[in-house]
Each structure stands twice: as structure tokens, then as C-alpha cells.
Phi, psi and omega in degrees: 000128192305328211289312171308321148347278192273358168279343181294341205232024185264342167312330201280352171253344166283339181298326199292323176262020169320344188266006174266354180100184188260329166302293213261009229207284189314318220265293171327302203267015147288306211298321193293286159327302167294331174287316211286338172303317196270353152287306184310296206299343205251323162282352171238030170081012210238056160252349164320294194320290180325307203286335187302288190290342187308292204300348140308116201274316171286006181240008164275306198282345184276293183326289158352298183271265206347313192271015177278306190273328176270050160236354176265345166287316184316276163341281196313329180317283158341296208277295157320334145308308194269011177275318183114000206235019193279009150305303170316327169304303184279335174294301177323322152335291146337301170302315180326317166275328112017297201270333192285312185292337186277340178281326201278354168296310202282242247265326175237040164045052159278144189235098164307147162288156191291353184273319159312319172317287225302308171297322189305317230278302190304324193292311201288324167337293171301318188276276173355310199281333184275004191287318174295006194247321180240000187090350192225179188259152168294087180275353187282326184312305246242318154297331161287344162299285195299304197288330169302323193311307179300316182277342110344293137003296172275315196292339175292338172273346191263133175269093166227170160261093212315011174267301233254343190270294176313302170325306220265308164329292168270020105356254184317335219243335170308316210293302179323325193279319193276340180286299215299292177323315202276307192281001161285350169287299214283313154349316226046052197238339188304180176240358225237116225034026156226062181191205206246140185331288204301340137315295169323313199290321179290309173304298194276008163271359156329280170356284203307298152344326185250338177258356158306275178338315202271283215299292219315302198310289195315320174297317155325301191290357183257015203257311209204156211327143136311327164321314192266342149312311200287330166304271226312308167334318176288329127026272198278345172286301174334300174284297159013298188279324177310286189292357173294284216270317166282327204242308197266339164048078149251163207267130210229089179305185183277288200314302182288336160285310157330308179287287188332301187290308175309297190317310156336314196279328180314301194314343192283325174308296163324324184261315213255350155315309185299317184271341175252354172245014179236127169248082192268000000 
């Protein structure tokens, strides 16, 4: 799927703004984003729908958190590329459906199977092993597993459409961004038309980075297998650690092979569960 693609290979464009920091990176690819959304809604015709869900007042406030958390997903992301720390990206990643099995138990009374148990089990192995290897827990992995987790979640419960949903999300959450921007303006700290075009070109290609992908994923899932999606999902971690360990030459320990391979085995579980009890 194309959308996993290019979400696999977006470390190499947030690395290129690495000088604006990850906070200020964010604050750009809400704002870009919500301009680049309100062009989609406008060729394709879905500003009713907006004006529809706006006017709900619990499914704006549904948004509202929704869009809290993948801006905080967003952030670790960003923030572990420019950091140097994106094997955290990809173990949080990795985690994600795991973490996913473990929120629809707590919250929509969903009942795993003992081989999902098992994988859950495994996963938590991994996060243990690594808090014992450094002393603190992997928080970057583990806000990002989680804040996906969540987020999902609320969108499987919220009726926006995911065009419309997106929108309202960097919507709801651009005043913050734009408040952030103006005041790295007032500084003179911003980055944005005071460097060179192809920096700008770049900053306001965020949007695009960010709302394709999403739009692409959603068109898809209406296509083809949920199976084949939950493979396809490994994907974007997958390159991640490719491009960590090879290209970006961050450091991948005894210790991190230990966590990778228990999470691994979960995932192995986890998937062929998937493939024997679901008839999508």
C-alpha cells in the first residue's frame, strides 16, 4: 500500500527540518495540514459534512481529544528523527497493535484469545526488558504505542469521516500551532520565510506529508482484506529500523535485540490469530 510507503520513508523528510526542532515542525505540519485538507474538502465537496459534525457539539470535543493525541504522536515521532532515537519510533510502532488489543479489552469489552494474551504478554516482556537494561522505561516507544492506541480508538467511536475528521482535527488544534509560529515570529526565532525558498517549500510540504498518506490509507481499507492491511502495518516500523540502523547509524545493542525478538514473536502470534479468526 502506497500510504505505508511513504509513511515508511518520511523519516528522510522530517530529518531534512531537523533545524527547526520537533515542537515547531508540529506546529507547521498542523496548520499546512488543515490548509491542505480544506482544498480536498472543497474539490470534493464535503464542506456540508463539516459544517454538519462542527455543529455537534460531542463529536468536536470527541475530535478535540483525538486530535490531542495524534499531535502528541506526531511530536514523539518527529522528535525521535531529530533526535537520533528513531529504533524507539519503530519499537512504539511494533507495539501498537498489541497495545491496541490491550485498550478494546479495558474499554470496548472486547475478549482476546489466549494466543492475543500471549502476544500482549510478550510485548510487556519487551518493554520490562528494556526498563531493566537502562533503568527508566522506553517512554518514547511507549507514548507512541499508546497515543496511536488511543487514537484509534476514539475515531473507531467518533461518526466524522475521515476526510472530514482530519480536517476538523487540525482544525481544532492550528490556533495552538499558529499562536506557537507567531510567537517564534516575534522572537525572530521562526523559520519560515527567513531562510531560503526551498526551506519554505519544504515547511508547507507538511500538509501534503501528512494528509495524503491518511487519505490514501482510508481509501484503501475500503478495498481490501483487513488481513492485509494488518501485514501491510509492519511495513512502516519495519523500514524505520532499516533506515535507523543503516543509514541514520544509530545504535541497535544486545539489549534491543532481546526486546525486538520477544515483540516479534508476540507479533507472530498476534497475526497468525488474526489470519485464523477473522473473516474479513
Amino acid at each position: 500500500m502506497l500510504a505505508f510507503f511513504i509513511w515508511g520513508f518520511t523519516p528522510f523528510y522530517w530529518r531534512s527540518l531537523a533545524d527547526l526542532g520537533a515542537v515547531e515542525i508540529i506546529a507547521h505540519r498542523v496548520v499546512w495540514c488543515a490548509i491542505f485538507m480544506s482544498f480536498i474538502l472543497t474539490v470534493t465537496g464535503q464542506w456540508k459534512e463539516v459544517v454538519t459534525t462542527i455543529s455537534t457539539p460531542i463529536i468536536t470535543l470527541i475530535l478535540f481529544l483525538s486530535a490531542s493525541l495524534v499531535s502528541l504522536n506526531w511530536g514523539m515521532f518527529v522528535y525521535s528523527v531529530v533526535t537520533d532515537q528513531l529504533v524507539a519510533s519503530s519499537l512504539g510502532y511494533f507495539l501498537s497493535p498489541l497495545v491496541s488489543v490491550f485498550l478494546g479489552f479495558i474499554f470496548l469489552t472486547e475478549r482476546p484469545t489466549v494466543k492475543q494474551w500471549v502476544a500482549v504478554l510478550l510485548a510487556t516482556a519487551a518493554v520490562i526488558t528494556q526498563f531493566i537494561a537502562y533503568g527508566s522505561l522506553p517512554w518514547i516507544a511507549l507514548t507512541i504505542a499508546f497515543s496511536f492506541g488511543l487514537y484509534g480508538l476514539i475515531r473507531k467511536t467518533v461518526k466524522a469521516g475521515s476526510n472530514v475528521g482530519l480536517f476538523i482535527e487540525c482544525l481544532v488544534m492550528a490556533p495552538f500551532g499558529l499562536g506557537f509560529l507567531f510567537w517564534l515570529e516575534s522572537n525572530g526565532t521562526g523559520s519560515f520565510g527567513n531562510h531560503d525558498i526551498s526551506l519554505d517549500l519544504l515547511i508547507v510540504l507538511a500538509g501534503v506529508i501528512t494528509g495524503v498518506p491518511l487519505m490514501l490509507f482510508a481509501a484503501s481499507a475500503r478495498r481490501i482484506r483487513l488481513t492485509t492491511i494488518g501485514l501491510f502495518q509492519y511495513f512502516t516500523p519495519s523500514t524505520y529500523l532499516i533506515i535507523a540502523i543503516w543509514l541514520f547509524n544509530e545504535k541497535f545493542t544486545v539489549n534491543e535485540w532481546v526486546s525486538f525478538c520477544l515483540l516479534w514473536l508476540g507479533l507472530i502470534i498476534y497475526t497468525s490469530e488474526i489470519w485464523r479468526t477473522r473473516q474479513v
